[in-house]
N, C-alpha and C positions, 0 to 999 in steps of 0.2 A: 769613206767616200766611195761610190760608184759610178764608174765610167758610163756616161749615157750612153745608149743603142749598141752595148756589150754584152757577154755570156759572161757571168761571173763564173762556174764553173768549169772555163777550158785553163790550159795552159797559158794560151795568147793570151786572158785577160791579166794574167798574174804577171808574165812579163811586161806586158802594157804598163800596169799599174807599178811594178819595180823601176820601169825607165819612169814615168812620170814622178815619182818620189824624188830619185837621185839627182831628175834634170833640175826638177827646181830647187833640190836644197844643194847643191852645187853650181845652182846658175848657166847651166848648159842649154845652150840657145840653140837646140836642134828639133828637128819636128819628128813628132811621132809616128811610128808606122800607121797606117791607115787600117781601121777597121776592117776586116774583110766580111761582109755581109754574105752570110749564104743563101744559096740559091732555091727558092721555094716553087721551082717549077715543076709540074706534077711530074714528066719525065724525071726529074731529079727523084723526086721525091718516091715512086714507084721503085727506080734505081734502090735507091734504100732499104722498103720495103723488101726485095728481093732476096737483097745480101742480108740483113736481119735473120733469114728464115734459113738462109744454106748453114 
C-alpha cells in the first residue's frame, strides 16, 4: 500500500506507514501527522543547488 502525495523513500514515509499499520490493527483512533509538502520555490530550490555543490 502507498500513502498518496508521499516520498516513499524518506524516513517520514516509513514512520507514517508504521503508525498507520499499528493504528488500525489495534484500533487507535488518533490522526496522523500531516504530510509535510516541500517547498518547490526557486529560492528554495537554488538554496539546494548551492549546498549540493559545497
Amino acid at each position: 500500500m502507498e500513502i498518496p502525495d508521499d516520498v516513499v523513500f524518506t524516513v517520514e514515509y516509513s514512520v507514517r506507514a508504521a503508525q498507520m499499520a499499528v493504528y488500525e490493527f489495534l484500533s487507535i483512533d488518533r490522526p496522523i501527522p500531516p504530510i509535510s509538502h516541500h517547498d518547490k520555490s526557486l529560492h528554495v530550490q537554488f538554496e539546494a543547488l548551492v549546498k549540493a555543490f559545497k
